[in-house]
Biopython code that builds the backbone (N, CA, C, O; Angstrom):
import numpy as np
from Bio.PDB.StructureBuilder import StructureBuilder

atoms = [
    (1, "UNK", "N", (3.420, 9.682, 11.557)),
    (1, "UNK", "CA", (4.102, 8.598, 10.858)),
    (1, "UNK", "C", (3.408, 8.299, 9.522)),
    (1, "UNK", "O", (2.194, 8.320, 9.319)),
    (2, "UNK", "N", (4.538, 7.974, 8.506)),
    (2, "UNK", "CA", (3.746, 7.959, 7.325)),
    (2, "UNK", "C", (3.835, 6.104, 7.047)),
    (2, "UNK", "O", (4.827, 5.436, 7.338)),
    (3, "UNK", "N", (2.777, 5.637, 6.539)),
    (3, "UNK", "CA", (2.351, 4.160, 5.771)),
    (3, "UNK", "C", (2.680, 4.003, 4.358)),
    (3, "UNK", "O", (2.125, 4.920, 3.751)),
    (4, "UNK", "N", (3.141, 3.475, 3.799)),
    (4, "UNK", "CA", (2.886, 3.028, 2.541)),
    (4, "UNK", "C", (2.216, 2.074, 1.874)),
    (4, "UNK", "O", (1.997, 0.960, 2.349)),
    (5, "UNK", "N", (1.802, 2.503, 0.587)),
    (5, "UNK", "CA", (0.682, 1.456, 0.113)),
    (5, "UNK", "C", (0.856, 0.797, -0.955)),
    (5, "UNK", "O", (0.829, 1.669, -1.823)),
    (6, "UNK", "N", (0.989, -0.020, -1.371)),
    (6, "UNK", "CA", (1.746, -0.596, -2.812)),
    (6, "UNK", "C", (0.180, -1.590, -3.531)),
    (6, "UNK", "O", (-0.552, -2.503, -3.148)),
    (7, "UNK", "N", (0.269, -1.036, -4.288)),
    (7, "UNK", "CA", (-1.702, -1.737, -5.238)),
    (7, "UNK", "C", (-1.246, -3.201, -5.835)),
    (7, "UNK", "O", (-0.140, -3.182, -6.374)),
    (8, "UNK", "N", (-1.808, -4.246, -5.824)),
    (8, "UNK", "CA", (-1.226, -5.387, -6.424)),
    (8, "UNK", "C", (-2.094, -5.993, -7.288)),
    (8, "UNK", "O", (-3.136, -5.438, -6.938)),
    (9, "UNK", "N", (-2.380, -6.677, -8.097)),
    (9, "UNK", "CA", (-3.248, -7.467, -8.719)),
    (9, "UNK", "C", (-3.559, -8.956, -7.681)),
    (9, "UNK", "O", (-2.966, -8.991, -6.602)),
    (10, "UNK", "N", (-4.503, -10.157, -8.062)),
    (10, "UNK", "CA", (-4.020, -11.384, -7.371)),
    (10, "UNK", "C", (-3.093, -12.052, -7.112)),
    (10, "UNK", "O", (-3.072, -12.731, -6.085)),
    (11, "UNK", "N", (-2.115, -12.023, -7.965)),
    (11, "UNK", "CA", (-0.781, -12.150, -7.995)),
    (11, "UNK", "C", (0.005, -11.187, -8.724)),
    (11, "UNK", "O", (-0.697, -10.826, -9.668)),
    (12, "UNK", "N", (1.276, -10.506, -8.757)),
    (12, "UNK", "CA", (1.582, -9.489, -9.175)),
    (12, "UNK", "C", (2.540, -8.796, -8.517)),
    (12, "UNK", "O", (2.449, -9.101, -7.328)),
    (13, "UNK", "N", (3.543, -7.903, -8.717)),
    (13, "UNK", "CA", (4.044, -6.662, -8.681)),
    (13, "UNK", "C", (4.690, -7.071, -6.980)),
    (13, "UNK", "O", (4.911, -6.184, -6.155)),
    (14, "UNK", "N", (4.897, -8.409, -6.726)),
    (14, "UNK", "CA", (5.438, -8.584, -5.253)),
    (14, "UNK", "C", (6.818, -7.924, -5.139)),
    (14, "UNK", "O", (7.309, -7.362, -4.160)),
    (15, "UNK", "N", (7.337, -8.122, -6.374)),
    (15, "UNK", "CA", (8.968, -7.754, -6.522)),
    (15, "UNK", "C", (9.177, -6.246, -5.993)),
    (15, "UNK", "O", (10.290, -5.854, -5.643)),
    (16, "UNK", "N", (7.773, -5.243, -5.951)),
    (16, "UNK", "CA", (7.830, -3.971, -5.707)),
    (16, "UNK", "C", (7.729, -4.085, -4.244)),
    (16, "UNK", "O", (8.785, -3.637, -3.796)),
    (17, "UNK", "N", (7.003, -4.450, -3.334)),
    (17, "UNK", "CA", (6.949, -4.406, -2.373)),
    (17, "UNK", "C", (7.920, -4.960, -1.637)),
    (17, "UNK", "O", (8.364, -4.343, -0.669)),
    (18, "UNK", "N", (8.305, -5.964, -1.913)),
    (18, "UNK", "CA", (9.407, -6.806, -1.547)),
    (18, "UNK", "C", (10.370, -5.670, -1.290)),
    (18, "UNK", "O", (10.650, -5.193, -0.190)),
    (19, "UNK", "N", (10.822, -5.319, -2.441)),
    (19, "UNK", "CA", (11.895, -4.133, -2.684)),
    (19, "UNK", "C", (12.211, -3.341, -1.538)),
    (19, "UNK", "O", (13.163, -3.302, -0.758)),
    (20, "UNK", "N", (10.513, -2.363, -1.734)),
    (20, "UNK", "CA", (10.681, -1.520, -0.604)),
    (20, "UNK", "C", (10.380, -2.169, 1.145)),
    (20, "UNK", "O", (10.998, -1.539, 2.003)),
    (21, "UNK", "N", (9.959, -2.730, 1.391)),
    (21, "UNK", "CA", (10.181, -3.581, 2.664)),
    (21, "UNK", "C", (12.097, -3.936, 2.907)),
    (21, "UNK", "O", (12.813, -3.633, 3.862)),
    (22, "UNK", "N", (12.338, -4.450, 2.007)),
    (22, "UNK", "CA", (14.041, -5.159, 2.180)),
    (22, "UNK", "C", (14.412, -3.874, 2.326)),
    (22, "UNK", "O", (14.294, -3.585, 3.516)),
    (23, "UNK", "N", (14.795, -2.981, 1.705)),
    (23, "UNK", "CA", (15.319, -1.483, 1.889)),
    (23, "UNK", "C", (14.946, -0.593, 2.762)),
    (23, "UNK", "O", (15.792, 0.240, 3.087)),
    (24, "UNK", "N", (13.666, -0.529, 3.343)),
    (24, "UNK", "CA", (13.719, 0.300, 4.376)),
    (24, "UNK", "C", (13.641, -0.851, 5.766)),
    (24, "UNK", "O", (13.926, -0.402, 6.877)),
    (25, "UNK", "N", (13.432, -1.627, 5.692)),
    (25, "UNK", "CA", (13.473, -2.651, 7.427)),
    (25, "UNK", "C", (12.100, -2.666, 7.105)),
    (25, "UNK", "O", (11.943, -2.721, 8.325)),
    (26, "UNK", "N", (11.184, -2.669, 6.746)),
    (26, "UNK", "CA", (9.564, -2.589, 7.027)),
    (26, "UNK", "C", (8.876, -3.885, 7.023)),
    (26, "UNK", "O", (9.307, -4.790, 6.309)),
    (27, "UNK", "N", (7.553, -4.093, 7.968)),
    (27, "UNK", "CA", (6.879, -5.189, 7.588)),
    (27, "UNK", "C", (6.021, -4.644, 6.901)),
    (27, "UNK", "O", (5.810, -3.443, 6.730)),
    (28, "UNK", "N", (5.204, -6.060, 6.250)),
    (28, "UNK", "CA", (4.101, -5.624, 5.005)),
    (28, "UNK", "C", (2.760, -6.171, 5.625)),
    (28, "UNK", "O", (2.755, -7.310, 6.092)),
    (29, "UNK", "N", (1.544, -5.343, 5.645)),
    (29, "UNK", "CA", (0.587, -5.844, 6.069)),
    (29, "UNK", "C", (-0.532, -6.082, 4.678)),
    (29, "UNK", "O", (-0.893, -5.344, 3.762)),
    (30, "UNK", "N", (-0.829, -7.427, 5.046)),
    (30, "UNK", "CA", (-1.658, -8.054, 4.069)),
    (30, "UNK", "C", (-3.007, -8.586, 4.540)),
    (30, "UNK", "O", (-3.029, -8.909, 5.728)),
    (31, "UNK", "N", (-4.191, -8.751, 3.818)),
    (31, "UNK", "CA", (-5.739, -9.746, 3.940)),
    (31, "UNK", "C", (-4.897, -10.863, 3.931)),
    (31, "UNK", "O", (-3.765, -10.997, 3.468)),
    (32, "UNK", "N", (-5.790, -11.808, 4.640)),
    (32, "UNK", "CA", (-5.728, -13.162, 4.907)),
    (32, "UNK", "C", (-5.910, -13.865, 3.502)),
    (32, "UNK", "O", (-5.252, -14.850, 3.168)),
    (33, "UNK", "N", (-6.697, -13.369, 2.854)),
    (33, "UNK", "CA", (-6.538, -13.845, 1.512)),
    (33, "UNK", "C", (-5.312, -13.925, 0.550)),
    (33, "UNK", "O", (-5.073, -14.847, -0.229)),
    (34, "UNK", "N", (-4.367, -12.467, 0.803)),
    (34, "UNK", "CA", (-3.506, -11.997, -0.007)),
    (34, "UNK", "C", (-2.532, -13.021, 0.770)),
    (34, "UNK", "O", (-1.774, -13.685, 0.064)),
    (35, "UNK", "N", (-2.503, -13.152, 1.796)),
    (35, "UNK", "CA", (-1.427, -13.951, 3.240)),
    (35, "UNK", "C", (-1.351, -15.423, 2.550)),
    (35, "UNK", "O", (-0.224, -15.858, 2.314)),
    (36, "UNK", "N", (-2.646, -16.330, 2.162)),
    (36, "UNK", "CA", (-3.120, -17.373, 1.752)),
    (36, "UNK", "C", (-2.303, -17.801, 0.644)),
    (36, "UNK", "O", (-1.590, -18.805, 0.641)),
    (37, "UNK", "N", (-2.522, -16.597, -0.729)),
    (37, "UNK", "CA", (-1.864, -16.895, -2.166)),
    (37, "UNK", "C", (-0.815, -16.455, -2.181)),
    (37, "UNK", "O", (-0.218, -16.924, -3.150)),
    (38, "UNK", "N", (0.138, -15.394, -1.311)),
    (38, "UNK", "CA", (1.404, -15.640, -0.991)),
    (38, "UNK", "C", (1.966, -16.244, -0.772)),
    (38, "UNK", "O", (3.058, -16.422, -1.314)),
    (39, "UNK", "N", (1.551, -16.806, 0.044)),
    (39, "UNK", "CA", (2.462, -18.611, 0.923)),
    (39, "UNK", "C", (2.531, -19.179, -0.478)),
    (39, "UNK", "O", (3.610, -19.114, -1.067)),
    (40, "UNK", "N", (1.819, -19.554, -0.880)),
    (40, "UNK", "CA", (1.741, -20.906, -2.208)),
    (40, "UNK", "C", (3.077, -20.490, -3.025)),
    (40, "UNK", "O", (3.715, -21.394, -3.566)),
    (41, "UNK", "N", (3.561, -19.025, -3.140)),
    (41, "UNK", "CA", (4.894, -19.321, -3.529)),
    (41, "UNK", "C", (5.992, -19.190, -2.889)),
    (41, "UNK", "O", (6.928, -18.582, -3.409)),
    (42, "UNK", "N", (6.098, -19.783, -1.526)),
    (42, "UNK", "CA", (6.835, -20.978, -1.005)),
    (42, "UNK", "C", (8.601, -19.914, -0.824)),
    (42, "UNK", "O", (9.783, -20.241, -0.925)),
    (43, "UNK", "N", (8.022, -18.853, -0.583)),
    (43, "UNK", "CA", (9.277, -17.763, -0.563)),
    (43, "UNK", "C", (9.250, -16.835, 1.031)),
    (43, "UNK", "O", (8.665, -15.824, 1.420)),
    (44, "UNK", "N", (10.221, -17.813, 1.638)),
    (44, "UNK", "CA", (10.615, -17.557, 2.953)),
    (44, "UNK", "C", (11.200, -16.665, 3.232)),
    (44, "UNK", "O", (11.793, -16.988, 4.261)),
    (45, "UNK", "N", (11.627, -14.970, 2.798)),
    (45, "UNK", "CA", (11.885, -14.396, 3.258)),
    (45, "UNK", "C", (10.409, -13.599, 2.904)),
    (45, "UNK", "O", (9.694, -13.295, 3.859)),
    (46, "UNK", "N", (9.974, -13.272, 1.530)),
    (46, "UNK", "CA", (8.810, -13.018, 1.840)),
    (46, "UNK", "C", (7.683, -13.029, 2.833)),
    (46, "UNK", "O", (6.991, -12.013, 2.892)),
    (47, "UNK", "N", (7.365, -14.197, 3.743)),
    (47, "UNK", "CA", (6.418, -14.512, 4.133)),
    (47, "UNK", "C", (6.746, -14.014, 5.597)),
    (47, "UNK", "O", (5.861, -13.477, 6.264)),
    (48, "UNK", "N", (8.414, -14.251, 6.246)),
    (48, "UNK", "CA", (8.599, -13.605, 7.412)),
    (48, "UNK", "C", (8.220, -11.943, 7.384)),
    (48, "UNK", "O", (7.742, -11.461, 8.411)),
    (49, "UNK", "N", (8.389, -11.278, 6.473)),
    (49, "UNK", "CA", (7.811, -9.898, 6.540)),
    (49, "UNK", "C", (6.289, -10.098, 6.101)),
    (49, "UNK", "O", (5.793, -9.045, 5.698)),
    (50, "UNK", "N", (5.561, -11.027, 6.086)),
    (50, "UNK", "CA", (4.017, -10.582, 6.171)),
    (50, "UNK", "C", (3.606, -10.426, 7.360)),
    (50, "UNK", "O", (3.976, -11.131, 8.300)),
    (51, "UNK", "N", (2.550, -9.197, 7.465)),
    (51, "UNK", "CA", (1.888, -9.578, 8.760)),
    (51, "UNK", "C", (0.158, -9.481, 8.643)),
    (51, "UNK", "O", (-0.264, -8.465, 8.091)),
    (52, "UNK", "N", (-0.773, -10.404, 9.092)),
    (52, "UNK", "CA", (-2.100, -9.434, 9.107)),
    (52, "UNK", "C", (-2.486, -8.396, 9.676)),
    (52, "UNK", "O", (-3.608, -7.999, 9.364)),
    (53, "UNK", "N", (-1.624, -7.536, 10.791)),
    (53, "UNK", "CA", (-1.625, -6.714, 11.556)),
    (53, "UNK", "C", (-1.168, -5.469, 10.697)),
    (53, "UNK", "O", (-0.002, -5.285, 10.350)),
    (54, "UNK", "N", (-2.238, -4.627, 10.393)),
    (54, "UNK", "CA", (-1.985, -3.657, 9.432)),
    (54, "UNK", "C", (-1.816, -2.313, 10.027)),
    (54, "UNK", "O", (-1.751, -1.194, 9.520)),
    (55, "UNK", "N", (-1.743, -2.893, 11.687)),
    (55, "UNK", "CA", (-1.382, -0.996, 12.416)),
    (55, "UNK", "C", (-0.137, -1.261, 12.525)),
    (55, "UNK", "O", (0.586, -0.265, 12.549)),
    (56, "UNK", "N", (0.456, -2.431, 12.614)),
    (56, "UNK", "CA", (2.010, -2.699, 12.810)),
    (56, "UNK", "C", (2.915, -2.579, 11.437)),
    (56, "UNK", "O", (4.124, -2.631, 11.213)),
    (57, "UNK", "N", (2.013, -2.436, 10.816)),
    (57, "UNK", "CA", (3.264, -3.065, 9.240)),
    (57, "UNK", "C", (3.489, -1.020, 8.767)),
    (57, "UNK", "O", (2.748, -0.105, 9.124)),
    (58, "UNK", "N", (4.282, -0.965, 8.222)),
    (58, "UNK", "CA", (4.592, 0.590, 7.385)),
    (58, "UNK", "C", (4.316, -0.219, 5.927)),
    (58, "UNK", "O", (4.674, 0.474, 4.974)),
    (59, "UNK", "N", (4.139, -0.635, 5.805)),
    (59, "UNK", "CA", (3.726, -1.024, 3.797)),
    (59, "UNK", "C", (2.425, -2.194, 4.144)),
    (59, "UNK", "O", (2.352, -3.314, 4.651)),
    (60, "UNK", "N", (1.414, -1.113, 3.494)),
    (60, "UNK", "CA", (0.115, -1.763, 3.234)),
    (60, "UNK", "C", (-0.439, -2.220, 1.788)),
    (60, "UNK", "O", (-1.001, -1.436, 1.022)),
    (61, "UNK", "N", (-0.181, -3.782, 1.466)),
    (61, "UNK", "CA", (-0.833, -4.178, 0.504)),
    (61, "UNK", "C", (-1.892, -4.137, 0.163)),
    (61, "UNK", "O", (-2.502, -4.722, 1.058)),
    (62, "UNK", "N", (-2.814, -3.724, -0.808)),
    (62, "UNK", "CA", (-3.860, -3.361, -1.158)),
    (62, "UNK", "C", (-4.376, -3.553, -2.696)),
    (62, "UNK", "O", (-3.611, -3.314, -3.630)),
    (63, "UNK", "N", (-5.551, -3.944, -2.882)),
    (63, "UNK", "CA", (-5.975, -4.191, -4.324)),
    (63, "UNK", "C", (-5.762, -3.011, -5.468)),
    (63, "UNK", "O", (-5.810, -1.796, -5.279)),
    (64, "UNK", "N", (-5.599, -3.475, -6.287)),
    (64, "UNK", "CA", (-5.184, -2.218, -7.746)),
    (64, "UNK", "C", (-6.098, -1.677, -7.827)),
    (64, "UNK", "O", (-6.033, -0.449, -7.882)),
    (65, "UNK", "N", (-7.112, -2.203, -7.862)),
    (65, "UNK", "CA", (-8.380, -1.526, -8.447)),
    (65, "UNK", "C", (-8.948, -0.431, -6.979)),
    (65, "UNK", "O", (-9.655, 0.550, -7.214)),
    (66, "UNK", "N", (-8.633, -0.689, -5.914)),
    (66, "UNK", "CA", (-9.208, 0.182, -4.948)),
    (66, "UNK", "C", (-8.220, 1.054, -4.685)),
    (66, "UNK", "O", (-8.624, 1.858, -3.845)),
    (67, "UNK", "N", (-6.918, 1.306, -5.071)),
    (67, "UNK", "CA", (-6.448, 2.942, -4.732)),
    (67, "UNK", "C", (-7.045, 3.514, -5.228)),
    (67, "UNK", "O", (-6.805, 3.388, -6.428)),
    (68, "UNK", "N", (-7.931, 4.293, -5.016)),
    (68, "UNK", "CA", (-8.657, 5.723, -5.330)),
    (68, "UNK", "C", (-8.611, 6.374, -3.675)),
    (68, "UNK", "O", (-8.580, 5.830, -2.571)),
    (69, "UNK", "N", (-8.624, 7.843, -4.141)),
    (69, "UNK", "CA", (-8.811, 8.986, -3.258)),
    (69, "UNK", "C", (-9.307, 8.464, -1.733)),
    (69, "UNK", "O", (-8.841, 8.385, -0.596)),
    (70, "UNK", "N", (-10.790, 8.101, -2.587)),
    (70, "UNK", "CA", (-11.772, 7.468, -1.515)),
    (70, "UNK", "C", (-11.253, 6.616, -0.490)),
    (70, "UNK", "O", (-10.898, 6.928, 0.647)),
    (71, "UNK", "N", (-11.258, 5.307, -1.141)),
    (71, "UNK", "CA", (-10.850, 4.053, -0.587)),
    (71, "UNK", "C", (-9.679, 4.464, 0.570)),
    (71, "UNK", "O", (-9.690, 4.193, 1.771)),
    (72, "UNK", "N", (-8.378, 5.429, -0.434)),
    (72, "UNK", "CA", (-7.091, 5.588, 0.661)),
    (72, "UNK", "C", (-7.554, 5.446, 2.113)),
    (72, "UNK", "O", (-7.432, 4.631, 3.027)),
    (73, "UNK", "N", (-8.563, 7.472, 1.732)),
    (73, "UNK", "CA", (-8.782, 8.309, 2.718)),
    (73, "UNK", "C", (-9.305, 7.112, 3.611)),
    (73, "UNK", "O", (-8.859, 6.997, 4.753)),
    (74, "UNK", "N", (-10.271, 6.185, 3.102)),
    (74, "UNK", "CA", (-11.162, 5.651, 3.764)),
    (74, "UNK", "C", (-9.670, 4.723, 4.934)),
    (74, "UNK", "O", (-9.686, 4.770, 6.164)),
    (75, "UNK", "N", (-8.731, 4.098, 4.221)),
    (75, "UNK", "CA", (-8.317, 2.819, 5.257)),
    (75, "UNK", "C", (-7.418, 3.747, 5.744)),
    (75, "UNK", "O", (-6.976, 3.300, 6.803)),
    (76, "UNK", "N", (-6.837, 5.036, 5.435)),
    (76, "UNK", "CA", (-5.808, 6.031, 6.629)),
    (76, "UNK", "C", (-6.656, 6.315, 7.544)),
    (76, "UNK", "O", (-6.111, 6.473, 8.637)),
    (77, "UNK", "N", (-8.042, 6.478, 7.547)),
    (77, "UNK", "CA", (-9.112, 6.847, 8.902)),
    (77, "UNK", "C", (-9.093, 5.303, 9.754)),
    (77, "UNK", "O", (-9.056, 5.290, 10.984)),
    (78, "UNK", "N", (-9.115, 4.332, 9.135)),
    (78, "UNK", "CA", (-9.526, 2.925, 10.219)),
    (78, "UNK", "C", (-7.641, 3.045, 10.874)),
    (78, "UNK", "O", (-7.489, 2.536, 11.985)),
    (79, "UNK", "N", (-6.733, 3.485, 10.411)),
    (79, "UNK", "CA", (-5.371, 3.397, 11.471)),
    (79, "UNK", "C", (-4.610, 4.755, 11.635)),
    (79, "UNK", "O", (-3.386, 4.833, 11.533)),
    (80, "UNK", "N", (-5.518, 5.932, 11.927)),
    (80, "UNK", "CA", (-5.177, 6.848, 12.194)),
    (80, "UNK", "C", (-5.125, 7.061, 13.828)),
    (80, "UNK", "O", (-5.510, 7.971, 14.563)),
    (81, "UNK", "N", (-4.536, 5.924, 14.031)),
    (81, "UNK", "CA", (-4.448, 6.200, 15.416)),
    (81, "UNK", "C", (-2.586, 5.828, 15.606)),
    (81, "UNK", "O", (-1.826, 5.904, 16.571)),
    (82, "UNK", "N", (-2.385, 5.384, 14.055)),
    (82, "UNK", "CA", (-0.816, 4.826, 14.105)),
    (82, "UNK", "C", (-0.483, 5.512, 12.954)),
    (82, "UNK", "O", (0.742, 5.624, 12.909)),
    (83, "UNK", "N", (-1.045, 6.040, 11.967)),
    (83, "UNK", "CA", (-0.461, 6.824, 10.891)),
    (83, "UNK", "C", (-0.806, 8.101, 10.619)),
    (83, "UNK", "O", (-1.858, 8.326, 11.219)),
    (84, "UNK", "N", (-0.482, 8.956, 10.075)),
    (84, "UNK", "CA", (-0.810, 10.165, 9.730)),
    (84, "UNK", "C", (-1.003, 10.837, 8.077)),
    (84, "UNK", "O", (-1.655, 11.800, 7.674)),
    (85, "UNK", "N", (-0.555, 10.335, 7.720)),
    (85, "UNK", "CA", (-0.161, 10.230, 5.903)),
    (85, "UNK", "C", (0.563, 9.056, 5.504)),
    (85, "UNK", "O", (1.339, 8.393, 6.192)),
    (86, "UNK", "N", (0.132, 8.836, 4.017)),
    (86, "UNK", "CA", (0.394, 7.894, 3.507)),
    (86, "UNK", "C", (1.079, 8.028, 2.115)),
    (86, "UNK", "O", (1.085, 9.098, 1.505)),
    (87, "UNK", "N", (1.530, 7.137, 1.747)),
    (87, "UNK", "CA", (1.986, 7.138, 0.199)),
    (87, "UNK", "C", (1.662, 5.846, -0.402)),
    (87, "UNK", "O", (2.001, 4.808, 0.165)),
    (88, "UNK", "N", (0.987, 5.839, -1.582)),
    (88, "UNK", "CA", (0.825, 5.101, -1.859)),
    (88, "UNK", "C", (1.223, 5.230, -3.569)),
    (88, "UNK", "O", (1.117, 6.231, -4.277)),
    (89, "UNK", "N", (1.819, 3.558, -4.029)),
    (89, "UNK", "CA", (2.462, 3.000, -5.358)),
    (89, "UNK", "C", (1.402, 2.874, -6.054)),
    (89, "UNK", "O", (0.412, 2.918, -5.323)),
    (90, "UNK", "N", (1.044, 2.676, -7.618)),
    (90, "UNK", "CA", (-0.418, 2.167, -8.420)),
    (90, "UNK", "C", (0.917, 1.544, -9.016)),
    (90, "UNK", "O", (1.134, 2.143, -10.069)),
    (91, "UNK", "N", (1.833, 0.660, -8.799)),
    (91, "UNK", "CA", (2.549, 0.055, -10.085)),
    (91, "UNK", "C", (1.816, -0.580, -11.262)),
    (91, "UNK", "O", (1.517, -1.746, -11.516)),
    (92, "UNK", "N", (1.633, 0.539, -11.874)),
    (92, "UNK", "CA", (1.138, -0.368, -13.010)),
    (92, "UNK", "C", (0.887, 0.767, -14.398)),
    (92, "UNK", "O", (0.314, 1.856, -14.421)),
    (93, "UNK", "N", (1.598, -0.034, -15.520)),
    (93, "UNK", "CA", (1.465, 0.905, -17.101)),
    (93, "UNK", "C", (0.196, 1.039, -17.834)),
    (93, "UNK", "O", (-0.121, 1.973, -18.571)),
    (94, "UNK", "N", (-0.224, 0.399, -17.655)),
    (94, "UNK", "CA", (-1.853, 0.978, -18.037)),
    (94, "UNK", "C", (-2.709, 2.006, -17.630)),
    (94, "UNK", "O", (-3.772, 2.227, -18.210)),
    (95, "UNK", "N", (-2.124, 2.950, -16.216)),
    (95, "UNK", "CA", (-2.497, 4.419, -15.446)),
    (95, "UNK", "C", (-2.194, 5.397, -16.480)),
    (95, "UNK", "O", (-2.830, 6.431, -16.684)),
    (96, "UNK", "N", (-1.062, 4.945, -17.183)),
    (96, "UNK", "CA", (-0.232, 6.097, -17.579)),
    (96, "UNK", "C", (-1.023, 6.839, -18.395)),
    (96, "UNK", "O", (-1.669, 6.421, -19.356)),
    (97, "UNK", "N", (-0.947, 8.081, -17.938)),
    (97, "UNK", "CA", (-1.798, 9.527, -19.054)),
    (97, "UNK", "C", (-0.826, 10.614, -19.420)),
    (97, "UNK", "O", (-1.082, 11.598, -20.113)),
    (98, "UNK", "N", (-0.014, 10.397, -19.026)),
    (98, "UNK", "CA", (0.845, 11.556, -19.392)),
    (98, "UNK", "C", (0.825, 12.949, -18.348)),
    (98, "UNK", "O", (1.614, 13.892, -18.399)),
    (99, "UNK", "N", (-0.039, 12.813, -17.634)),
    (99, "UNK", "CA", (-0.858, 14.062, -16.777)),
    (99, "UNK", "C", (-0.122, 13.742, -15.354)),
    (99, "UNK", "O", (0.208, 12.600, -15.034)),
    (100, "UNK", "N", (0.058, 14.709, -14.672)),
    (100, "UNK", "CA", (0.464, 14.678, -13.043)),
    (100, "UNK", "C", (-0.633, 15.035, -12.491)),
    (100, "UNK", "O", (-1.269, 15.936, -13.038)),
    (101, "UNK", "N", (-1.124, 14.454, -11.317)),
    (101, "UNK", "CA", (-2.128, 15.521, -10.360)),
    (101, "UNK", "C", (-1.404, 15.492, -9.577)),
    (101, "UNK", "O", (-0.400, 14.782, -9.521)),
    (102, "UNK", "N", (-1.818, 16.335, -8.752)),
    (102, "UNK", "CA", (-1.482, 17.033, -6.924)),
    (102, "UNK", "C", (-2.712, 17.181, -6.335)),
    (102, "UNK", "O", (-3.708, 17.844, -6.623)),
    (103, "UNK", "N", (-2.473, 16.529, -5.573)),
    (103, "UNK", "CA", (-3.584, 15.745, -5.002)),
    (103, "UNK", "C", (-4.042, 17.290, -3.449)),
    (103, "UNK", "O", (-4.933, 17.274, -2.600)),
    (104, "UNK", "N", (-3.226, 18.091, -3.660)),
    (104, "UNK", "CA", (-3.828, 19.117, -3.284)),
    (104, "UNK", "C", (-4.831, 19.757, -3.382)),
    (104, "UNK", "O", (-5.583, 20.229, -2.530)),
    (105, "UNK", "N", (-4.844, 19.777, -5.109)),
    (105, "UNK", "CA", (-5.911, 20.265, -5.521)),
    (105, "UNK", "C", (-7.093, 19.862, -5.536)),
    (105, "UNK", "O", (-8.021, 20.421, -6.121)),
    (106, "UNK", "N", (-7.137, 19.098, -5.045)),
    (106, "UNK", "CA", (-8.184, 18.120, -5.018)),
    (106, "UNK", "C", (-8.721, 18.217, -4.032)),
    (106, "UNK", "O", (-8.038, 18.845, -3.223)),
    (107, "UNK", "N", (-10.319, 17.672, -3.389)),
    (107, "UNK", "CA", (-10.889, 18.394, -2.302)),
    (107, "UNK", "C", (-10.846, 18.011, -0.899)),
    (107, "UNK", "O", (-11.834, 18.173, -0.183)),
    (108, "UNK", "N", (-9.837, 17.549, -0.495)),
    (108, "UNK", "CA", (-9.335, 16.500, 0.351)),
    (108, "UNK", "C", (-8.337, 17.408, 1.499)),
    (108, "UNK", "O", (-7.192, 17.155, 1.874)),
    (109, "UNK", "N", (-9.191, 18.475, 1.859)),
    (109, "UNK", "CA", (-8.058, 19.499, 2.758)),
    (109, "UNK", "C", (-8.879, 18.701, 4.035)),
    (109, "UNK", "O", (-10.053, 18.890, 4.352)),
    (110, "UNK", "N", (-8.058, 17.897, 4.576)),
    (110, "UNK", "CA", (-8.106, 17.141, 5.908)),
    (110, "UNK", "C", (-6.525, 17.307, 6.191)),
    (110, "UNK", "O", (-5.561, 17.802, 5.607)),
    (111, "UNK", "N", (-6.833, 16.482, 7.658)),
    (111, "UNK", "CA", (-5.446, 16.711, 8.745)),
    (111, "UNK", "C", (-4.388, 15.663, 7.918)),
    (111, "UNK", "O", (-3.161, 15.617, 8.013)),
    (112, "UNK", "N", (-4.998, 15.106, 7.348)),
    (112, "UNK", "CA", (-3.484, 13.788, 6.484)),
    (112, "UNK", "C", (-2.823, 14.478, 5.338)),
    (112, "UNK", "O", (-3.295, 15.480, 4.802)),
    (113, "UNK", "N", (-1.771, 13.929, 5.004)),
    (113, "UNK", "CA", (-1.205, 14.117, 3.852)),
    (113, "UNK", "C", (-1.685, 12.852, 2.927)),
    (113, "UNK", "O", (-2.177, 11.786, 3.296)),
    (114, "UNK", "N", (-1.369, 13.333, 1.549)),
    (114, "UNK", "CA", (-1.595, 11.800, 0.867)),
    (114, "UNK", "C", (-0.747, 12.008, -0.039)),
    (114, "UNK", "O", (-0.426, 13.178, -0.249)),
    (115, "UNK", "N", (0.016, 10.644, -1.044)),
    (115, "UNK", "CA", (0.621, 10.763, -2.318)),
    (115, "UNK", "C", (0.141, 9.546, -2.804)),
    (115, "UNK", "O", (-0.302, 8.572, -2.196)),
    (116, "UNK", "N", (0.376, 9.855, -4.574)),
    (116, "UNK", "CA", (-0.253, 8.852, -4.958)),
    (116, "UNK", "C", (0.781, 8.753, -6.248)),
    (116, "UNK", "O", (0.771, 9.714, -7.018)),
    (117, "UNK", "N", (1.432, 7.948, -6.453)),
    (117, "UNK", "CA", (2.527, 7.707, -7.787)),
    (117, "UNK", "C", (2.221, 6.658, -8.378)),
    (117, "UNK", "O", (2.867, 6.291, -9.359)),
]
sb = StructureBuilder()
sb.init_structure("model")
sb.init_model(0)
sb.init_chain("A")
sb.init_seg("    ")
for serial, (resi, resn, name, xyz) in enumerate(atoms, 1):
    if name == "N":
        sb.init_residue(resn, " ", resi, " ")
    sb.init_atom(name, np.array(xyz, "f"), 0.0, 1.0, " ", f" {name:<3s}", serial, name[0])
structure = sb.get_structure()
């Protein structure tokens, strides 16, 4: 089963996740922190798809600054007992290089898949 990961700032880029949660049926698993400054904007369909339970949710919220390789690999190993590959979003225009990787190439020949857009 694959997870998804959508990168957010402190506040930020909810409209993306939102998105993909409403469109595929998915819950979103969030920190208690992220759970905390969500509520404050007071948006009730939002908040019924949060969960802190991050083996249950298929879309994992996560800080901007920690999608890297590392970090992924690192939180697909703590719920690889419910996922197998992941995909994960960096929404954000300031990544942009013009460059694609494939994350194949890269030295990461383990049993998961990964994407990173």
């Amino acid at each position: 089963p694959l997870f998804r990961s959508c990168g957010t700032y402190g506040i930020g880029k909810e409209r993306i996740f939102l998105a993909v949660a409403e469109a595929l049926g998915f819950r979103i698993g969030v920190t208690r922190d992220k759970m905390s400054l969500l509520s404050c904007l007071e948006n009730d369909e939002m908040n019924r798809s949060l969960s802190l339970d991050f083996s249950s949710c298929q879309i994992h919220v996560l800080p901007m600054g920690r999608l890297t390789l590392k970090f992924l690999h690192d939180h697909l190993s703590k719920y690889k007992s419910n996922f197998n590959s992941l995909l994960a979003f960096k929404p954000t225009g300031w990544t942009f290089s013009g460059k694609a990787v494939r994350l194949e190439d890269k030295a990461f020949h383990e049993e998961w898949s990964y994407g990173l857009w």
